[in-house]
Structures are given as C-alpha cells and as structure tokens.
C-alpha positions, 0 to 999 in steps of 0.5 A: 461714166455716170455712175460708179460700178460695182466689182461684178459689173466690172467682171462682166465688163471686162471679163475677168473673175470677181475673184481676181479682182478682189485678190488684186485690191487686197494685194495693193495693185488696185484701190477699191472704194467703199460705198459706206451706204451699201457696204460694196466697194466701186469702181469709178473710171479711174480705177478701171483704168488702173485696173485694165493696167494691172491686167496687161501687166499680168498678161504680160507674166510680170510678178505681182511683187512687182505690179504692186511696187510700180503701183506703189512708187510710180515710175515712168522708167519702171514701167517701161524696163518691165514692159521691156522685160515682158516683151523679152519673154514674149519673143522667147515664147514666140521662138518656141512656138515657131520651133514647135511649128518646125517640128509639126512640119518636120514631122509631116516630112518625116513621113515622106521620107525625110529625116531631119529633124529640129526642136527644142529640149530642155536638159539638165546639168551634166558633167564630163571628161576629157578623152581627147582633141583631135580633128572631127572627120579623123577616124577615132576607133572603139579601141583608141578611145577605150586604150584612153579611158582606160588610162584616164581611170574611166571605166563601163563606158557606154557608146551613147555616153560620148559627147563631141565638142566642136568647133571649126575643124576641131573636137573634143572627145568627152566622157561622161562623169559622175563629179564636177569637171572643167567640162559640163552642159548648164540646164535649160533650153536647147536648139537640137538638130537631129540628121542622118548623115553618110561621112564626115562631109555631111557632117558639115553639111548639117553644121551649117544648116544648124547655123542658118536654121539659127539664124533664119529663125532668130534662135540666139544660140551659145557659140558651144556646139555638141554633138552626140551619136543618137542612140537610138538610131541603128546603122543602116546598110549604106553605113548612115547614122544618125547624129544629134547637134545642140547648142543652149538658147540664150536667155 
C-alpha cells in the first residue's frame, strides 16, 4: 500500500461501519494515527491488520473487555484460549441449528402422519418433591399417588404437574413445589423428545431413540432424564398418550 487510507476508505474496503471503527479506536482495540496537516486519522497496513483481527474476534461474539486486554498485553496463549472458547460457542450455535433443521423436517413428517418430535427448549428453574420410587412400567394409579401426596401434606395437585425421574429401570415420582427441595431442574437449555407411545414397552423405545438422537447429533446431554405426560395431549381411543422426554445440554 503506497499510500495511508482514510476510516471511510477502510469502511468500503472492508465493509464495515465508519462508526464501528471509530468506537473501536476510542475503545483501545485499534490505534488510529492522526494526520496533524488534514486533521484525519489513517490507516496504514498495519492497522488494517490489526483491525481485520478485531473483527474476526468480534464475529467470533468474544467481549470488547476482552479484545481490548489481548490488544493491550499480547499474548499468543490468550489469543488462542479465546479463539478456543469462540469455537466452543460456535458448535453449540451449530447443534442448535441442526436442531432447528430436526424440527423443520419433523414438522414436515408431522403432516404425514408422524408424531415424533425433537427440539430444543429453554426452562427455567423448578423445584419438586418426592412421591415415590418405584419401577416405570408399574402401574402407579390416580388414587395411589393422591393417598401419598396427601400424606406428605401436598395438596391441588394437577396431572400435568407430575415429573418422572429416570433412570435404568428405576423412577422417581415427583411433585411440584413452590420452595427449594433436594429435587429441581437448573435453567437453560434442553434436548426434548415428544412421542406417542401405547404401553411402557415403547417407553423404552423412545428412551433409546433420545440417546442415539443425542448421540447422532452430538448433542452432549446431562446423564438426568425426566419424563412428563404432555398435557396437551388427549387419550386416543387405542389407549396411546403422549409423552415428553428431556435431558439439559451441557454448557
């Protein structure tokens, strides 16, 4: 480059605001020269450089706070730790993304005639308490489990606020709570799979087509699984229902 360029020249070279590259000067990330003849500050090759960095960093969602102590005290191991840490974001962007496709071409088999259905949600916190342990293809009636809550003090309980805890052939009935308990869901993200199902068998089933959805995708998933009746979800006439199965995505 012969010739030093101006910030506007710089925008349309590399497409970015003039704006943008202001804040980044006042910020610190860059360091503009000041041409004391025309009053404008300039870039000469080197500051492109170090601004075309700037930019992949922020691409790459890592903080200004951040860019700007890189900038300040240089170091190779830093920059490579934040560009590790960028790309641990960008597969998790990318996993939800294939999710979303998931759920476009579930959708799509929805209407012809399939029920199941995967995506990702986000919940927030939610506490419990405990009914009862017991195997999950036993039969736990209406009566049974309102005899128990009853004895435990709980009381207006509704169907949809049941929660199954499973693991192996075990499960944890839950209920519920208003106040903390040993039992509760952390916020954030979460693979869900929604199924139709006839008998505990397919319960089963859709148990491992969870985990090797998981799997197949690389959705990393807490070893955790819950399981809740979707309430919005009526009995069929052949005695299917439908049932909801979530797990939280690591962070």
């Amino acid at each position: 480059m012969n010739k030093n360029l101006l910030v506007n020249e710089v925008s349309k070279l590399l497409g970015i605001s003039s704006h943008t590259i202001r804040y980044y000067d006042k910020e610190g990330l860059i360091k503009l020269k000041l041409n004391e003849r025309s009053g404008y500050r300039e870039f000469d090759m080197n500051d492109i450089i170090n601004l075309l960095n700037v930019i992949i960093l922020r691409e790459s969602e890592i903080s200004i706070r951040d860019i700007k102590s890189l900038t300040q005290n240089y170091s190779s191991d830093e920059y490579e730790r934040l560009l590790k840490s960028a790309n641990e974001k960008l597969d998790m962007e990318l996993m939800k993304i294939k999710a979303k496709k998931q759920i476009v071409e579930n959708t799509i088999g929805l209407l012809k005639g399939k029920s199941d259905e995967f995506k990702i949600v986000e919940r927030d916190k939610s506490h419990y308490d405990f009914i009862k342990s017991c195997k999950y293809d036993e039969n736990l009636s209406s009566r049974e489990f309102y005899d128990i809550a009853l004895e435990k003090g709980i009381k207006d309980i509704k169907y949809k606020e049941i929660l199954y805890k499973l693991k192996d052939e075990d499960m944890e009935v839950l209920i519920v709570a208003n106040i903390e308990t040993d039992y509760s869901i952390d916020s954030g993200s979460y693979l869900e799979y929604t199924k139709r199902v006839l008998d505990e068998a397919e319960i089963d089933t859709a148990i491992g087509e969870y985990y090797n959805y998981a799997k197949g995708n690389e959705i990393p998933i807490n070893n955790d699984l819950w399981m809740t009746i979707d309430p919005h979800a009526m009995l069929s006439a052949d005695g299917g229902y439908y049932i909801r199965l979530f797990s939280k995505i690591k962070s």
